[in-house]
DRENDO-1510 file (C-alpha; in Angstrom, 1 decimal, always signed):
<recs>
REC; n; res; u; v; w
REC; 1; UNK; -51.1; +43.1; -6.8 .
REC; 2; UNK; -50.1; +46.5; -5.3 .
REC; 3; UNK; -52.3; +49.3; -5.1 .
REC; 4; UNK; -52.2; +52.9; -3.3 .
REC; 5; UNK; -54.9; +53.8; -0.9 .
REC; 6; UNK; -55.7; +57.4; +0.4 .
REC; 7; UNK; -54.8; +58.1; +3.9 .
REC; 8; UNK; -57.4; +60.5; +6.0 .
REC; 9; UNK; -56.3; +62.4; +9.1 .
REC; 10; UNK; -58.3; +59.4; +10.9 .
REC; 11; UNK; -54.7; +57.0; +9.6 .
REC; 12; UNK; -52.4; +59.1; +11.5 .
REC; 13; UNK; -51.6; +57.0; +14.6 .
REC; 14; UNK; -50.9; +54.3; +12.0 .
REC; 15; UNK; -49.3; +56.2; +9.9 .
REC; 16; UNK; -47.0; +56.9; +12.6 .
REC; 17; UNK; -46.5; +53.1; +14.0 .
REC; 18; UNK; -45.6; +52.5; +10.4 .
REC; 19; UNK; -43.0; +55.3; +10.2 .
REC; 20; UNK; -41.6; +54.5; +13.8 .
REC; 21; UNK; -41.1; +50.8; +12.8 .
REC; 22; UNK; -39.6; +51.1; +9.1 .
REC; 23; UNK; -37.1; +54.2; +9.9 .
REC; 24; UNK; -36.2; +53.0; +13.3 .
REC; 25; UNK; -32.6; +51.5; +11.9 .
REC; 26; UNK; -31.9; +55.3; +10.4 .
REC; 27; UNK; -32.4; +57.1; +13.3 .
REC; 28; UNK; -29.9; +54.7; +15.4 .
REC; 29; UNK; -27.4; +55.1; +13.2 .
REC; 30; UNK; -27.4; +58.6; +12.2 .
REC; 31; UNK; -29.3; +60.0; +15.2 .
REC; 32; UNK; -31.2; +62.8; +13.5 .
REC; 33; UNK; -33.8; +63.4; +15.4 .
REC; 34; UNK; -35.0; +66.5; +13.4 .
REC; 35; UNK; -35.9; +65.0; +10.5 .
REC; 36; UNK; -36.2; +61.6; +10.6 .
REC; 37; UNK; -39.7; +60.4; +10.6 .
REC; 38; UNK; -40.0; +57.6; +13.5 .
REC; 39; UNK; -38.8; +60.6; +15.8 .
REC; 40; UNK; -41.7; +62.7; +15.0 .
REC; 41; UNK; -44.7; +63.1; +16.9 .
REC; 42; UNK; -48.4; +62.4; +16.1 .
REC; 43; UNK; -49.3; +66.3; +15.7 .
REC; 44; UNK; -46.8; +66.6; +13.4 .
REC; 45; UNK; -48.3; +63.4; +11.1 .
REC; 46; UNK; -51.6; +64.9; +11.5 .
REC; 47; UNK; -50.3; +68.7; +10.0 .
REC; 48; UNK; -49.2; +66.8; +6.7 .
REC; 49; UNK; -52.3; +65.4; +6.6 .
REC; 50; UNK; -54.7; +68.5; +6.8 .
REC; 51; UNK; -52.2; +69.5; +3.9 .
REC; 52; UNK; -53.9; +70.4; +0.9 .
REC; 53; UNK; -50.5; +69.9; -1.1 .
REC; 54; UNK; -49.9; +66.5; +0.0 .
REC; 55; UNK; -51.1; +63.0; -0.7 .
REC; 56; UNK; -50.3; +60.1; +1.8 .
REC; 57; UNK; -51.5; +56.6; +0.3 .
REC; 58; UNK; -50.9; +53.3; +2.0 .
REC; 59; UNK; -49.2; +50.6; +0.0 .
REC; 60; UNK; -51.4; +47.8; +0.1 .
REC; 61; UNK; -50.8; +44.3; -1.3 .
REC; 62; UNK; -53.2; +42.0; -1.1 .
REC; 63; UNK; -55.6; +43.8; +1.5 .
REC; 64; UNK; -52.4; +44.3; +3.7 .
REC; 65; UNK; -50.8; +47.6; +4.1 .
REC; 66; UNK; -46.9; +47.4; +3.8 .
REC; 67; UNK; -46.2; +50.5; +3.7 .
REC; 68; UNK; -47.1; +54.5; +3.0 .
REC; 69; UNK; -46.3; +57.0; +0.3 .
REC; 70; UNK; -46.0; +61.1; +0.6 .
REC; 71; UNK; -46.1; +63.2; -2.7 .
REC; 72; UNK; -45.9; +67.3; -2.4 .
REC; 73; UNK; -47.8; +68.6; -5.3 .
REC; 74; UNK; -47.9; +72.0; -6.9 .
REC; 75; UNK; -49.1; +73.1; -10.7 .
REC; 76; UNK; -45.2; +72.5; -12.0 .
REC; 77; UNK; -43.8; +69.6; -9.7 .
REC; 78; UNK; -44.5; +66.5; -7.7 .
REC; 79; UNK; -41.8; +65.5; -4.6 .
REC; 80; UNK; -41.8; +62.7; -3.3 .
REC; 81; UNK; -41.5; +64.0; +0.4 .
REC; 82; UNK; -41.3; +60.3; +1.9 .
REC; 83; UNK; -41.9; +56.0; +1.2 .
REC; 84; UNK; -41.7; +53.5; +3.9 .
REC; 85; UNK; -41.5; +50.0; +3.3 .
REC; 86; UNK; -42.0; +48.0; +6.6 .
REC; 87; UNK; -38.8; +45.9; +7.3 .
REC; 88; UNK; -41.2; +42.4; +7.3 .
REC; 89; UNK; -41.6; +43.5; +3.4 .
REC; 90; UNK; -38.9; +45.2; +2.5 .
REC; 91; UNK; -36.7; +43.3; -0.5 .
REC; 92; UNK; -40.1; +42.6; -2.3 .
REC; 93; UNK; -39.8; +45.5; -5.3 .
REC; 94; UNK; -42.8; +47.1; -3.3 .
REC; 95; UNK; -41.3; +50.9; -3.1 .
REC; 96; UNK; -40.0; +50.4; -6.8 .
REC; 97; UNK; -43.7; +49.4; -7.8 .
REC; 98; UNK; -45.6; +52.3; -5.6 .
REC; 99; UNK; -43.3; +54.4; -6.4 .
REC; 100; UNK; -44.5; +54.2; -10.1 .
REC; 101; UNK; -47.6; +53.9; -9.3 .
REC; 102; UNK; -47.4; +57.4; -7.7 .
REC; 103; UNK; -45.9; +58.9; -10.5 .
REC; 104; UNK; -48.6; +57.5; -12.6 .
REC; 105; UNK; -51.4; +59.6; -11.0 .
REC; 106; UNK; -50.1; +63.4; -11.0 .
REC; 107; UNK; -49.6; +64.9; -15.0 .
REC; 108; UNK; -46.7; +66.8; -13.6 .
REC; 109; UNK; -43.6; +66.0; -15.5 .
REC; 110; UNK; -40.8; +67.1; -12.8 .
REC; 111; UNK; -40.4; +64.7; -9.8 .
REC; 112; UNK; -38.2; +65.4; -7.1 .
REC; 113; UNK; -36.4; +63.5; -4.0 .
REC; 114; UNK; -34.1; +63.7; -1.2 .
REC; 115; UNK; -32.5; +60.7; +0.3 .
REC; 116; UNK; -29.0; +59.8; +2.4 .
REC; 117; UNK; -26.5; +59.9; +0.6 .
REC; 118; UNK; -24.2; +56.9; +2.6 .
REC; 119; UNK; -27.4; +54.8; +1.9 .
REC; 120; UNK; -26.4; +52.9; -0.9 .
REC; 121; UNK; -29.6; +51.0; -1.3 .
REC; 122; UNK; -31.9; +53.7; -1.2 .
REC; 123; UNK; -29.6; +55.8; -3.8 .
REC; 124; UNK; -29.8; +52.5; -5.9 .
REC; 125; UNK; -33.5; +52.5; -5.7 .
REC; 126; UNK; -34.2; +55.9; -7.3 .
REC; 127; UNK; -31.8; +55.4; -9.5 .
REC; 128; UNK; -33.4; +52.8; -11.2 .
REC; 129; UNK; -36.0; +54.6; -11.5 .
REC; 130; UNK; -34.7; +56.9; -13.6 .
REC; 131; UNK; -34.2; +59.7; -10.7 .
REC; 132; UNK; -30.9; +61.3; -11.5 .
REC; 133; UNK; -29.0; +63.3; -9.4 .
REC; 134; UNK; -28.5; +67.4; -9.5 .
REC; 135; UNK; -25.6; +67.7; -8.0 .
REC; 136; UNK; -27.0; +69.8; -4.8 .
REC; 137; UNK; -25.9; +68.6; -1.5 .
REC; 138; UNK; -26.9; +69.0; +2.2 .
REC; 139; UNK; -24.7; +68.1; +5.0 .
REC; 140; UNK; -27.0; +67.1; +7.8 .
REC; 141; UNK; -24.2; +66.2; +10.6 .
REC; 142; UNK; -20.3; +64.5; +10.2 .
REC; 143; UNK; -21.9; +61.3; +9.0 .
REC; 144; UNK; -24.9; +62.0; +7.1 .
REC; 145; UNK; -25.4; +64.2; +3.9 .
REC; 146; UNK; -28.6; +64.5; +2.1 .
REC; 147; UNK; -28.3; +64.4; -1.8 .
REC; 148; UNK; -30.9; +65.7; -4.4 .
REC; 149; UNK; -32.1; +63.7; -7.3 .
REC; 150; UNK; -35.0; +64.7; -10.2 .
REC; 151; UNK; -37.0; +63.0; -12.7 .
REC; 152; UNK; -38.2; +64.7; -16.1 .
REC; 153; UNK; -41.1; +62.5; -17.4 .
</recs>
């Protein structure tokens, strides 16, 4: 059984570990040190968690955390800012499951995401979800492009 659990601003060196371990492969290949998560510091984890428009949960299965979930909330929209899947549990449906899960607790009926464009598994992912994309691109550097995708509930 997977179930979401609230992080505190007492989860953040986890948090990070977590974040350092699952995006490491990213950050080799496209070296983007500005955005990508296992290339940010602790501070930084610790400002999105004082956020009071933000929600970080761990992804727990079976009283063992596999991974964390960010949603950005407002009045209108929920954006999902970030999901992490450790690599020992990835290929498990896990972020599929949290990821409705998530949805499941905000009453907001827009949902938003960026994710790599060249990552053809992580495209496939939201996709099945029902995440569709809006055409609106960003070009990061020569090799990686973010691309925008929303949900209407």
């Amino acid at each position: 059984m997977i179930k979401l659990e609230k992080a505190s601003d007492t989860d953040a060196e986890e948090i990070l570990s977590m974040q350092q371990s699952a995006f490491a492969p990213l950050l080799k290949k496209y070296k983007d040190y500005e955005t990508n998560p296992a290339a940010e510091s602790l501070e930084r984890v610790r400002e999105r968690l004082a956020y009071t428009y933000t929600d970080t949960f761990f992804i727990v299965v079976e009283n063992t955390k596999v991974g964390c979930i960010r949603i950005a909330h407002n009045n209108e929209v929920c954006t999902l800012k970030q999901i992490l899947i450790l690599p020992q549990f990835q290929g498990n449906g896990y972020a599929q499951t949290a990821i409705a899960l998530a949805e499941s607790l905000y009453s907001q009926k827009v949902w938003r995401l960026d994710t790599i464009k060249q990552e053809n598994k992580l495209r496939h992912l939201y996709e099945k979800l029902e995440y569709k994309q809006t055409g609106k691109e960003q070009k990061v550097s020569d090799i990686m492009t973010l691309i925008f995708y929303q949900k209407i509930k």
